[in-house]
MIKOL-688591 format. One line per field, with one value per residue (C-alpha): residue number from 1; residue in three letters; x, y, z. Coordinates in nm, 4 decimals, decimal comma, padded with zeros to 6 digits. Each point is the difference from the previous one (the first is absolute). Example, Ala and Ser with C-alpha at 12.3 -4.5 7.8 and 13.67 -1.06 7.14 Angstrom:
2
nr	c(1;2)
rest	c(ALA;SER)
c1	c(01,2300;00,1370)
c2	c(-00,4500;00,3440)
c3	c(00,7800;-00,0660)
! end
This chain:
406
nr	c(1;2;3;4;5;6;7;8;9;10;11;12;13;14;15;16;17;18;19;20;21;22;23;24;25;26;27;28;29;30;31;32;33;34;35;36;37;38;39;40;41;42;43;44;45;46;47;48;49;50;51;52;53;54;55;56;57;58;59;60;61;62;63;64;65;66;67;68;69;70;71;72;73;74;75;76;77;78;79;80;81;82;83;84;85;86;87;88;89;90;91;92;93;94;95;96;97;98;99;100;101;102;103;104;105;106;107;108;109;110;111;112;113;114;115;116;117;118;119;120;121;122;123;124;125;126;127;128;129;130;131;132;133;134;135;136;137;138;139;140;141;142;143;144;145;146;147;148;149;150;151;152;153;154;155;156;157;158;159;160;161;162;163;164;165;166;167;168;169;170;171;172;173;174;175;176;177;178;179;180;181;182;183;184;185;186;187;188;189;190;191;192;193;194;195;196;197;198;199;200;201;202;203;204;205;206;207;208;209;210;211;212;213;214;215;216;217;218;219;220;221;222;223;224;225;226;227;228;229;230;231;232;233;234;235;236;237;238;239;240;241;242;243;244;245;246;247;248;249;250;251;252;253;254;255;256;257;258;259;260;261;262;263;264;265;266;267;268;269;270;271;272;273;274;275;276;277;278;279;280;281;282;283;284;285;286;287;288;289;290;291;292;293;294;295;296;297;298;299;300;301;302;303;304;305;306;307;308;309;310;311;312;313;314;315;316;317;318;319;320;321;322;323;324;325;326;327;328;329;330;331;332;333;334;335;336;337;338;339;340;341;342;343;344;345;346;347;348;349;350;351;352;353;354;355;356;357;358;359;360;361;362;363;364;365;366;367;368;369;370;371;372;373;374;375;376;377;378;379;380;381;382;383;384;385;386;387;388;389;390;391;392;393;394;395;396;397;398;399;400;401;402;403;404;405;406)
rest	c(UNK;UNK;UNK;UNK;UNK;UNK;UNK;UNK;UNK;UNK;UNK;UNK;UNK;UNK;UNK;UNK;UNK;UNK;UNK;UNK;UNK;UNK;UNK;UNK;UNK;UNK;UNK;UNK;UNK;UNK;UNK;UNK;UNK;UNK;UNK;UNK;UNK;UNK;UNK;UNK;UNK;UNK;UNK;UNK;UNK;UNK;UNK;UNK;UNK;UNK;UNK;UNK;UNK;UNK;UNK;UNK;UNK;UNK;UNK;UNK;UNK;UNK;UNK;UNK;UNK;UNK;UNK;UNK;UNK;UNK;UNK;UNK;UNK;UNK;UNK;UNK;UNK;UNK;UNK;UNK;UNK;UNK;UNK;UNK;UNK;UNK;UNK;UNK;UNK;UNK;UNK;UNK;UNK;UNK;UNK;UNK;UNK;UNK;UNK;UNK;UNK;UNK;UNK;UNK;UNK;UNK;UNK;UNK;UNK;UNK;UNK;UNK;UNK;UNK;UNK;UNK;UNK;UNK;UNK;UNK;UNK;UNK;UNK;UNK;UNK;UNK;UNK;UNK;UNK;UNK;UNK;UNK;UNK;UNK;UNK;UNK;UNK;UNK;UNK;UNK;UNK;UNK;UNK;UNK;UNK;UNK;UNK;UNK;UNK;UNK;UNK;UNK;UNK;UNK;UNK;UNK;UNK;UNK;UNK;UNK;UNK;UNK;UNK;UNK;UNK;UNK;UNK;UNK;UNK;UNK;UNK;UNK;UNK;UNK;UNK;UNK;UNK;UNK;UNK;UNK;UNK;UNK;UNK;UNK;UNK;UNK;UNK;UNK;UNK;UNK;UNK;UNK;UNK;UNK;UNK;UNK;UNK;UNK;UNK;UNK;UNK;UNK;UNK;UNK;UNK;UNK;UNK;UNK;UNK;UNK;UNK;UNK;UNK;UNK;UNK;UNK;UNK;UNK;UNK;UNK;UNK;UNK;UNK;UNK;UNK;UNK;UNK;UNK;UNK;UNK;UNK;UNK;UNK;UNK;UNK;UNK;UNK;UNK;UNK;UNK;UNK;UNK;UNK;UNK;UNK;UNK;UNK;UNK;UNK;UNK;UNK;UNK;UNK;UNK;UNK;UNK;UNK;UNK;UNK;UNK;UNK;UNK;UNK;UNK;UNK;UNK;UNK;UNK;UNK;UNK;UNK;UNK;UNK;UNK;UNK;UNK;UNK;UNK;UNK;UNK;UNK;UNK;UNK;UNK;UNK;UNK;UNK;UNK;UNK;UNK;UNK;UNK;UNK;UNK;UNK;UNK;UNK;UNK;UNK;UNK;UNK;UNK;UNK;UNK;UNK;UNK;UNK;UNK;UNK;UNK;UNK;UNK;UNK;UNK;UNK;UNK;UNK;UNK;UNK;UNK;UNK;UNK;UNK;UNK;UNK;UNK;UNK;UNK;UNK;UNK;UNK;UNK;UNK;UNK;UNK;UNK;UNK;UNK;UNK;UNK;UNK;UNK;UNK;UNK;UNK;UNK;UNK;UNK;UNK;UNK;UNK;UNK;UNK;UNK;UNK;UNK;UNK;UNK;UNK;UNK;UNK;UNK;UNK;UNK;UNK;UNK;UNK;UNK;UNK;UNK;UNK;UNK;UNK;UNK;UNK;UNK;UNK;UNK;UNK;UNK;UNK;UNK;UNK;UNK;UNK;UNK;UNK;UNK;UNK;UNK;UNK;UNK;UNK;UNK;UNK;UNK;UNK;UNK;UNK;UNK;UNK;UNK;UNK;UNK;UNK;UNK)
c1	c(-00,1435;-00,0067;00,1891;00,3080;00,0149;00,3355;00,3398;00,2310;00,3694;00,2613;00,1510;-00,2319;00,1808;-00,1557;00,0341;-00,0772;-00,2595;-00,1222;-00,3049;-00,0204;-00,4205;-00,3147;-00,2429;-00,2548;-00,3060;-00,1060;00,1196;00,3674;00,0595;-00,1396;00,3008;00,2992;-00,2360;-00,0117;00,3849;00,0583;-00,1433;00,0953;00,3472;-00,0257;-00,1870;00,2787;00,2534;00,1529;00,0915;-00,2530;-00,0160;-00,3014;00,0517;-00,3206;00,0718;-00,2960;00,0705;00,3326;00,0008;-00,2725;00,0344;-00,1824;-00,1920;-00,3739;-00,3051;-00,1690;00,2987;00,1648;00,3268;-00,1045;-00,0186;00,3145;00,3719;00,1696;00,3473;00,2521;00,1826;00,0213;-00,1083;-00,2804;-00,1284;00,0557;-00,1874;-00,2585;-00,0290;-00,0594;-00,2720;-00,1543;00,0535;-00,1833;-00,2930;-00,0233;00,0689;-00,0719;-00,3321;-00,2415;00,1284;-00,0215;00,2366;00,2231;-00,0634;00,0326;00,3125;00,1912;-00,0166;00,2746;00,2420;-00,1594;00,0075;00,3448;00,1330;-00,1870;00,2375;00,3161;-00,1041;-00,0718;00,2974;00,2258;-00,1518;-00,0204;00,3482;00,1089;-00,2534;00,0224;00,3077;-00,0955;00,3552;-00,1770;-00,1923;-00,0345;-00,2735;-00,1784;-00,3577;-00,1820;-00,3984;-00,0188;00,1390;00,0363;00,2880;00,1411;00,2651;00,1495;00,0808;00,2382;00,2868;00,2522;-00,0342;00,1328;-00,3659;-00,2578;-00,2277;-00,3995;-00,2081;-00,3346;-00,1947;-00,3956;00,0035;00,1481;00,0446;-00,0132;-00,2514;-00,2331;00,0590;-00,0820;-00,3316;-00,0810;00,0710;00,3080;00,2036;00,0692;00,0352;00,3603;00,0188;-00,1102;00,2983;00,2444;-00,0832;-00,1007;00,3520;00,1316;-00,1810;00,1016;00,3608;-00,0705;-00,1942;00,2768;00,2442;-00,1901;00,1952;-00,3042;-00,3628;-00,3657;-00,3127;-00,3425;-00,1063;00,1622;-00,1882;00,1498;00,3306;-00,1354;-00,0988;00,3000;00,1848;-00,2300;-00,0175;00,2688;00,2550;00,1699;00,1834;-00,1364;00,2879;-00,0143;-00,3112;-00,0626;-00,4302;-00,1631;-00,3852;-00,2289;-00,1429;-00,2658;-00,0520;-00,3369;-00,2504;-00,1202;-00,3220;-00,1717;-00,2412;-00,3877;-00,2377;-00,3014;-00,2589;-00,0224;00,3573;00,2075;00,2271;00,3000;00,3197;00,2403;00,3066;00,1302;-00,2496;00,2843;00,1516;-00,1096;00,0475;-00,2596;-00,2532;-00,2550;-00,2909;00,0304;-00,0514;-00,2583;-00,2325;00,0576;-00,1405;-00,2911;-00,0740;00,0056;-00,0892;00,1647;00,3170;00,2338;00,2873;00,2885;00,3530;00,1285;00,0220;-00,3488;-00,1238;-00,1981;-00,3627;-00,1693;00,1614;-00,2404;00,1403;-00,1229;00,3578;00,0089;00,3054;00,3584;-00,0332;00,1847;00,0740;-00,1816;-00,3664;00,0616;-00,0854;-00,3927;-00,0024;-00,0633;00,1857;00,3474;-00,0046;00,2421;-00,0596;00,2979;00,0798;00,0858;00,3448;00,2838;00,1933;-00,3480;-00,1123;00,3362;00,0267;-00,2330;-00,1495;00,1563;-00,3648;-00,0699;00,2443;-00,1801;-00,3232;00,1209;00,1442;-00,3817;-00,0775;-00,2525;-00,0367;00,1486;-00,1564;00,2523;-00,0253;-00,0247;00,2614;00,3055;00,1690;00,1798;-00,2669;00,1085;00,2559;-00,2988;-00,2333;-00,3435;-00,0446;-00,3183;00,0434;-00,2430;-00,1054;-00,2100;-00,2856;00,0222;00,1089;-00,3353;-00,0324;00,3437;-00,1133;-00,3677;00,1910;00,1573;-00,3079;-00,0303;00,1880;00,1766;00,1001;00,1496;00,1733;00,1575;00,1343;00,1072;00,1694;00,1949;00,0538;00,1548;00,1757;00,1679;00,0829;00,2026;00,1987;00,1066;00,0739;00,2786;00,1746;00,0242;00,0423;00,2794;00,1944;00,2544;00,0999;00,0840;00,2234;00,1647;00,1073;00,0905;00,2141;-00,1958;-00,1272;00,1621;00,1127;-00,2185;00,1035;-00,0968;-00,1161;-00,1466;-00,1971;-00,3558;-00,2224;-00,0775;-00,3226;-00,3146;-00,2069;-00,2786;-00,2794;-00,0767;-00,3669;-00,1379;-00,2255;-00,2650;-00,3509;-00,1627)
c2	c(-00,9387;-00,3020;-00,2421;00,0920;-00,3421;00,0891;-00,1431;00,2688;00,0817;00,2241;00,0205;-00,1432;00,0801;00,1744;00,3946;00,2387;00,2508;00,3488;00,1012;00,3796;00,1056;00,1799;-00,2686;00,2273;-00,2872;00,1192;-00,0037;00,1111;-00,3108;-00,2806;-00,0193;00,0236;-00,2838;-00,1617;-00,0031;-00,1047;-00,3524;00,0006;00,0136;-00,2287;-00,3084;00,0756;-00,0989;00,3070;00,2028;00,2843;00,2721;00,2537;00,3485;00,1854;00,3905;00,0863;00,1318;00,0952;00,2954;-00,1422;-00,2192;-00,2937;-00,0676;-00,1463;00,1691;00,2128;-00,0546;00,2630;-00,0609;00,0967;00,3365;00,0385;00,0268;-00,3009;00,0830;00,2513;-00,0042;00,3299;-00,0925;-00,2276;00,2796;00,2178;-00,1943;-00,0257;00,3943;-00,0065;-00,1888;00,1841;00,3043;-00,1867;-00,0617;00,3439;00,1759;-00,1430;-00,2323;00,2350;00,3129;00,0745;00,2527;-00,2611;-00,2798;00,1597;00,2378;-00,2259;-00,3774;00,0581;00,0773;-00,2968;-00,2511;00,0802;00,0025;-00,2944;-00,2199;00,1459;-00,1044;-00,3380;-00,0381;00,1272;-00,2740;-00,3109;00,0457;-00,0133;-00,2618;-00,2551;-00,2130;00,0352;-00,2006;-00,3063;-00,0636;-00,0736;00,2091;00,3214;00,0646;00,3039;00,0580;00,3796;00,3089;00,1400;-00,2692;-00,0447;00,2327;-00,3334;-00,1384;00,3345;-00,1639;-00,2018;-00,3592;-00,3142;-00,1143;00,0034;00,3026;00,0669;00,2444;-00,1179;00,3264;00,0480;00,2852;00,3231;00,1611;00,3770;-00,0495;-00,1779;00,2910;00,2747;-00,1731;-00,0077;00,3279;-00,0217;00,1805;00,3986;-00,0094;00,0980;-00,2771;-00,2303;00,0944;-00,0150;-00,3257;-00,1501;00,0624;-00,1565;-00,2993;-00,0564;-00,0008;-00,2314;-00,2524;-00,0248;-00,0381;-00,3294;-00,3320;-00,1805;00,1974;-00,1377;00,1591;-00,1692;00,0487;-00,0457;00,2706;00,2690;-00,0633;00,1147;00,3127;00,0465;-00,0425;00,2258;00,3173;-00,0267;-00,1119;-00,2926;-00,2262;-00,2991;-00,1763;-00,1594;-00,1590;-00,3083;-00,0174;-00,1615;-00,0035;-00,0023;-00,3445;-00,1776;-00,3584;-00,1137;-00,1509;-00,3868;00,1756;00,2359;00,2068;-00,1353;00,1430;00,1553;00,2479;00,2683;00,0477;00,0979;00,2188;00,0388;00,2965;-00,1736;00,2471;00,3366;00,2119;00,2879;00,2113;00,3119;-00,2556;-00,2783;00,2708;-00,1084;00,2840;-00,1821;-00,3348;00,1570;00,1207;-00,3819;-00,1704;00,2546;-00,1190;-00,3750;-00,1621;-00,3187;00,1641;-00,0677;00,1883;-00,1803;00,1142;00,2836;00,2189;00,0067;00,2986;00,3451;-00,1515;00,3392;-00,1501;-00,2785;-00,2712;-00,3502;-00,0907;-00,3739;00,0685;-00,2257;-00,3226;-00,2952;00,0200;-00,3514;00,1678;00,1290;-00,3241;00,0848;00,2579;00,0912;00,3034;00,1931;00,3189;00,2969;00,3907;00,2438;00,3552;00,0595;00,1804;-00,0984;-00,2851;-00,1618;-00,0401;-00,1568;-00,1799;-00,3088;-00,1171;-00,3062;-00,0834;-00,0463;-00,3077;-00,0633;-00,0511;-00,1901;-00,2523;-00,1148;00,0167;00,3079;00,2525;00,3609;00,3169;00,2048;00,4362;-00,0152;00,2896;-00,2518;-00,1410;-00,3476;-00,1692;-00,2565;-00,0748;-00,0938;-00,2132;-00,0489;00,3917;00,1407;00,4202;00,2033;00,3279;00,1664;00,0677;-00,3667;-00,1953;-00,1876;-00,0683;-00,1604;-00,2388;-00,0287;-00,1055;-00,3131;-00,0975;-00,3299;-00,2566;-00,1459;00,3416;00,0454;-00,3154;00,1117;00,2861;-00,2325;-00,2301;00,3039;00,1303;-00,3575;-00,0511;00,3099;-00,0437;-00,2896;00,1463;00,2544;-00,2448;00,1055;-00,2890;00,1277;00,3782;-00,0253;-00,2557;00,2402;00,0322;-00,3856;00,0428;00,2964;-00,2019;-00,3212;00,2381;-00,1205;00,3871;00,2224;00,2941;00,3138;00,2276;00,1836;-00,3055;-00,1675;00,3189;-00,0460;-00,1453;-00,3790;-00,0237;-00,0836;-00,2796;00,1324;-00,0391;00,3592;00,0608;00,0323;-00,2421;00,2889;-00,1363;00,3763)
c3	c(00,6006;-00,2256;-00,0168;-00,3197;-00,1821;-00,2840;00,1351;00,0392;-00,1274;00,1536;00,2991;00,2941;00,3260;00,2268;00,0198;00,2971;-00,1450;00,2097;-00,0852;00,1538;00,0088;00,2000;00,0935;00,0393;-00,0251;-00,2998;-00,4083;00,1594;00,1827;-00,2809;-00,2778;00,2976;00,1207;-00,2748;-00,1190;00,3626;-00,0830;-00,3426;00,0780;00,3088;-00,2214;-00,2389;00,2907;00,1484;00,3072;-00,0081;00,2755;00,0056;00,1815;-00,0064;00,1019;00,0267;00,3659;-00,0543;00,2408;00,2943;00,2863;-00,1329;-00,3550;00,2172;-00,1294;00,2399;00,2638;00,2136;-00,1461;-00,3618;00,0904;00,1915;-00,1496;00,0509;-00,0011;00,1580;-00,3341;-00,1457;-00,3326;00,1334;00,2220;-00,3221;-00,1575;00,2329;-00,0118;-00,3563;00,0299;00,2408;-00,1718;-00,3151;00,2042;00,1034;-00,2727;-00,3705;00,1200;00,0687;-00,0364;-00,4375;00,0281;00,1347;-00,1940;-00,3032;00,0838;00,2344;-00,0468;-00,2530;00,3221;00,2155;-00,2673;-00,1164;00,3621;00,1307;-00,3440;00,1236;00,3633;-00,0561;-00,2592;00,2897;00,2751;-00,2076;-00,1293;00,3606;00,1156;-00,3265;-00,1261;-00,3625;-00,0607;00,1714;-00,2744;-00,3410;-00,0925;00,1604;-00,1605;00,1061;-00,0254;00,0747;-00,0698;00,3548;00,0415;-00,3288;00,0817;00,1588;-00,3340;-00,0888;00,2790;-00,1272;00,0011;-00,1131;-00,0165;-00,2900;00,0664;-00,1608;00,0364;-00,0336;-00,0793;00,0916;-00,2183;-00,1247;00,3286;-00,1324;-00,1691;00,2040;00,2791;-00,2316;-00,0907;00,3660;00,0082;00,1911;-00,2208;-00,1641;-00,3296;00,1027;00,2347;-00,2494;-00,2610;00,2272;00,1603;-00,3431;-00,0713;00,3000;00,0227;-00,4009;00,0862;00,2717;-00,2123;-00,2483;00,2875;00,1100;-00,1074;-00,0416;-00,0535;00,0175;-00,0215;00,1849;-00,3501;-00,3037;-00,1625;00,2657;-00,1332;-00,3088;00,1592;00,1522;-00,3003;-00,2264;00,2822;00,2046;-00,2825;00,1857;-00,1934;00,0531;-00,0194;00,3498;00,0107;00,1360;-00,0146;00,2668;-00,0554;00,3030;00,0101;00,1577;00,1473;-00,1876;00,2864;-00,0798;00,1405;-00,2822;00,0434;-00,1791;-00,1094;00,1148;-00,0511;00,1375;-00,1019;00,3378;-00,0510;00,2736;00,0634;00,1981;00,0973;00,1244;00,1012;00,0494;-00,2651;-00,2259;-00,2835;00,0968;-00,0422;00,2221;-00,1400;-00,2389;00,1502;00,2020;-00,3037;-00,1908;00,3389;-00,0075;-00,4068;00,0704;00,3201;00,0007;00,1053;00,3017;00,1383;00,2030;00,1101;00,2180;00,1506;00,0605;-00,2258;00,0554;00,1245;-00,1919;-00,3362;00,0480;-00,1255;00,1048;00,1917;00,1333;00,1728;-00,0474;-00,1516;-00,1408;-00,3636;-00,0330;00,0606;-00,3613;-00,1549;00,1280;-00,2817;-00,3251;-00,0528;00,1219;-00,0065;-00,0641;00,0742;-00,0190;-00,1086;-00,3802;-00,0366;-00,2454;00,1746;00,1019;-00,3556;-00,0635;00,3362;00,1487;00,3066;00,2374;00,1110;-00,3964;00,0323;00,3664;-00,2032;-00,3043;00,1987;00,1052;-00,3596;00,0767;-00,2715;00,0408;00,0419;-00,0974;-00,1183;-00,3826;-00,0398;00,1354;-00,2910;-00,0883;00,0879;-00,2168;00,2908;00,2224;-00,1847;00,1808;00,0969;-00,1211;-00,0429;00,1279;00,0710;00,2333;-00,2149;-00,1691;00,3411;00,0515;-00,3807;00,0690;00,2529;-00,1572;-00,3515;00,2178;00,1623;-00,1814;00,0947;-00,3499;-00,0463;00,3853;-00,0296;-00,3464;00,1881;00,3113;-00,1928;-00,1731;00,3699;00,1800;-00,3257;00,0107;00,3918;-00,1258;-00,2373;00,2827;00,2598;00,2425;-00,1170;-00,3603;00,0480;00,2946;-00,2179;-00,0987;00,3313;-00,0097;-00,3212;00,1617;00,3253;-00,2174;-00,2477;-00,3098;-00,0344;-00,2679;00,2045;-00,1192;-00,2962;-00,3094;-00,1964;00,3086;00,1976;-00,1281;00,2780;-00,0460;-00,2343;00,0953;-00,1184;-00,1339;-00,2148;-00,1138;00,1517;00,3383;00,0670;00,0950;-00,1586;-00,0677)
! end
């Protein structure tokens, strides 16, 4: 992050902060991450509990003890069953995952609400965050502490689009998870444009928002240019939604493409895969790149690598179907049947570096430092609490166009 430079007002004593999350090494564990340091170069106690492993013996990759339960409590071994039982039933099986996930996502929330009651001392602390939906029945107990519930997404939403869900299901647990957003004291979106969503199909109120943007922390080393233009897809590589056919059929059109992340995909897709890397190898491209699937809440939704790649000042590569694009200035739309016209459009360098310059600029406007500082205001008690005439999320500098020479 970079250095804030304002003097700040309000109250400036230290507060003990819980930040509940699953560190999962990929987009799940950057923003807990990042409010981790925010809050700590801001002075204060912060604790992180990643549950990732909630159930198993120990939370190593690859060890033993990640595939054994790792408690003789009943609702840790119940736990543990569940997600056995999700494994076996709802990944493979389409019968399963389409008819029962309902059952094993529901259950595996009330499990975990259950244990952390009993294993966390919310009244230690001044403010409980949560950064997924599995344990953000946590924040329903009653507290003397601030709670948020830092959304990814709609949950019931995002299930039935991985087709997760009857349309049954769907209704039901639409409903469900709408009472339990307007039950939240505090609610963020990773996006401000989900909590328009949310507002417009679910009919939440609104009136608890307190937006936190995903944010970046701009590199001092941007990418150059160069021709042939590199272009680079640094992520997941798991997920219906990252749509690797797709990603597959762009690295067939244009050569000059490389593949990193994990797990390590399907070698028949083949994609050219480099394997894990730093995110610093990015500045030794040209292009980012972004593949997913095309359903409602991804048109309305955004990518956390977009904000991976912005921060190096490389142009975006993003589907031309996603809108507010204004939001993300620097991403060049495409489409399969246009993609290398995309890149051939930016193959000189004054207009590349128009683009890149649009790109880093943009990556500072969405520094961590800037998008988390409600979160300061809120500890200091210089934040309005949420209501009717304060629910909108917090605008967006913008400057109305994307950036994307076509």
């Amino acid at each position: 992050m970079t250095p804030t430079a304002s003097e700040r007002t309000g109250d400036t004593r230290s507060k003990r902060v819980l930040i509940v999350a699953q560190l999962d090494g990929y987009a799940n564990s950057v923003k807990p991450l990042a409010i981790e340091r925010f809050l700590r170069e801001q002075g204060h106690d912060v604790h992180l509990v990643d549950t990732c492993c909630l159930a198993r013996a120990s939370n190593t990759r690859s060890s033993l003890g990640r595939m054994l339960p790792g408690s003789p409590r009943p609702g840790k071994l119940a736990l543990y069953a569940n997600d056995v039982a999700s494994k076996v039933l709802t990944r493979r099986w389409g019968f399963g995952r389409r008819h029962l996930s309902y059952y094993v996502l529901l259950t595996d929330h009330h499990l975990r609400r259950r244990i952390l009651r009993a294993d966390l001392a919310l009244d230690d602390f001044d403010l409980v965050i949560c950064e997924t939906p599995y344990d953000a029945g946590l924040l329903t107990t009653a507290t003397s502490a601030e709670t948020l519930y830092d959304c990814p997404n709609p949950w019931a939403d995002e299930v039935l689009h991985e087709g997760r869900l009857t349309g049954r299901q769907h209704r039901k647990f639409r409903r469900w998870e709408k009472d339990f957003l307007d039950k939240m004291a505090y609610l963020s979106f990773s996006w401000e444009t989900y909590g328009r969503y949310a507002k417009a199909r679910y009919g939440i109120s609104g009136d608890n928002f307190l937006q936190l943007n995903w944010g970046c922390t701009p590199s001092a080393d941007r990418a150059r240019f160069a021709r042939p233009p590199r272009v680079v897809y640094l992520g997941s590589l798991s997920g219906q939604f990252i749509n690797l056919p797709l990603l597959a059929r762009l690295c067939r059109l244009y050569p000059h493409i490389d593949v990193y992340g994990g797990p390590p995909p399907d070698p028949s897709l083949g994609l050219p895969y480099r394997g894990y890397t730093a995110p610093e190898v990015l500045s030794e491209y040209q292009f980012g790149l972004i593949t997913c699937t095309r359903d409602p809440i991804r048109e309305e939704g955004f990518s956390a690598k977009h904000l991976h790649y912005l921060a190096y000042g490389l142009p975006v590569l993003v589907p031309a179907w996603r809108r507010h694009l204004d939001l993300l200035r620097g991403s060049v739309p495409y489409t399969e049947e246009d993609f290398t016209t995309a890149i051939d459009t930016l193959s000189h360098e004054e207009r590349w570096r128009a683009v890149a310059d649009e790109a880093y600029e943009q990556a500072r406007q969405l520094d961590w430092n800037r998008t988390l500082e409600p979160l300061r205001r809120l500890l200091d008690g210089s934040l309005r609490r949420p209501g009717p005439e304060t629910s909108s999320p917090v605008p967006h500098e913008s400057s109305g166009r994307t950036g994307g020479a076509r």
